[in-house]
N, C-alpha and C positions, 0 to 999 in steps of 0.2 A: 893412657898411662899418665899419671902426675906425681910427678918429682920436689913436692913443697923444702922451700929454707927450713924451712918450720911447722910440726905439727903436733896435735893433742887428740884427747880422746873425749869425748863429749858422751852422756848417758842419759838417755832420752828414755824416759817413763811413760805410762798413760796406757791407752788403748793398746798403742802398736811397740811395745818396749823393744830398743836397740840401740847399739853401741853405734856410732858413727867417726869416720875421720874428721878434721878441719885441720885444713893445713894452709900459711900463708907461705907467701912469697916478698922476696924485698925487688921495689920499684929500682930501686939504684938510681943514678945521675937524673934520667931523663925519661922517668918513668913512675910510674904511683903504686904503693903495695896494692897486694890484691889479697882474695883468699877463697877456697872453696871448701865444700863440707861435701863428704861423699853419701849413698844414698842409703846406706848401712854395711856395719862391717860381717860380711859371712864368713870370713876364715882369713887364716893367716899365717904367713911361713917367713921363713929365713933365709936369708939370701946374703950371704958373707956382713959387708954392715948396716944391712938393709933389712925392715920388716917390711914387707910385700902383701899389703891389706887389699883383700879383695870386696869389693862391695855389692850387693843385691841388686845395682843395673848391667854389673860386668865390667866397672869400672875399677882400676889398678893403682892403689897408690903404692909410691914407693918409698919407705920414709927412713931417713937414714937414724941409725938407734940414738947417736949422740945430738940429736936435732930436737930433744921434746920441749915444747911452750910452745911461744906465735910472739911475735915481734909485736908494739904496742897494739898498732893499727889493730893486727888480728885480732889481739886479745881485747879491745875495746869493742871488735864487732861480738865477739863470742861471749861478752859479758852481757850485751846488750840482750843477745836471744836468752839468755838464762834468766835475767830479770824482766822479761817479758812471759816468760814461759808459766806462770803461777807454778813453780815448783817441779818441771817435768821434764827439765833440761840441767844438767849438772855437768860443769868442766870440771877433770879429771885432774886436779892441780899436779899430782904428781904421778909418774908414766907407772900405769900397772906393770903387776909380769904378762907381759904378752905373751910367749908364748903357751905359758899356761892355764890363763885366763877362757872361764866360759864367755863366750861373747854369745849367750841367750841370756835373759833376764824373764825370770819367772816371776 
């Protein structure tokens, strides 16, 4: 289970289309941000002020609703896959409606 400061929704095209987390974390005093991208979003629920993304290895984020973007760091890694990606990576600037949101991509 991963509890991100901060996360977005990222929309991955091409072959294997799927919606994915990436969510950072702030380093604080004595320590460096971080950030991880989960492995694809299969479903999603609500959980008081949490949406509860489950992902395609079984992995749990938890992301609190008033939390969406990524703090520089992230957002400079997440920019960087996008313009690497020839067109088949798209951050989601602003938070869809999750919960009623298809998260398959035809």
């Amino acid at each position: 289970m991963y509890t991100p400061d901060r996360w977005m929704i990222l929309k991955i095209t091409g072959a294997d289309p799927h919606y994915r987390v990436f969510g950072s974390w702030f380093g604080g005093y004595l320590g460096s941000d971080s950030w991880r991208m989960n492995s694809g979003i299969v479903s999603v629920e609500q959980d008081g002020e949490y949406f509860i993304f489950k992902g395609s290895s079984g992995s749990e984020y938890h992301c609190h609703k008033e939390a969406y973007g990524s703090s520089s760091y992230g957002y400079g890694v997440a920019a960087g896959y996008e313009k690497n990606s020839d067109g088949k990576l798209e951050i989601l600037q602003e938070m869809p409606d999750i919960l009623t949101m298809d998260w398959t991509i035809s």
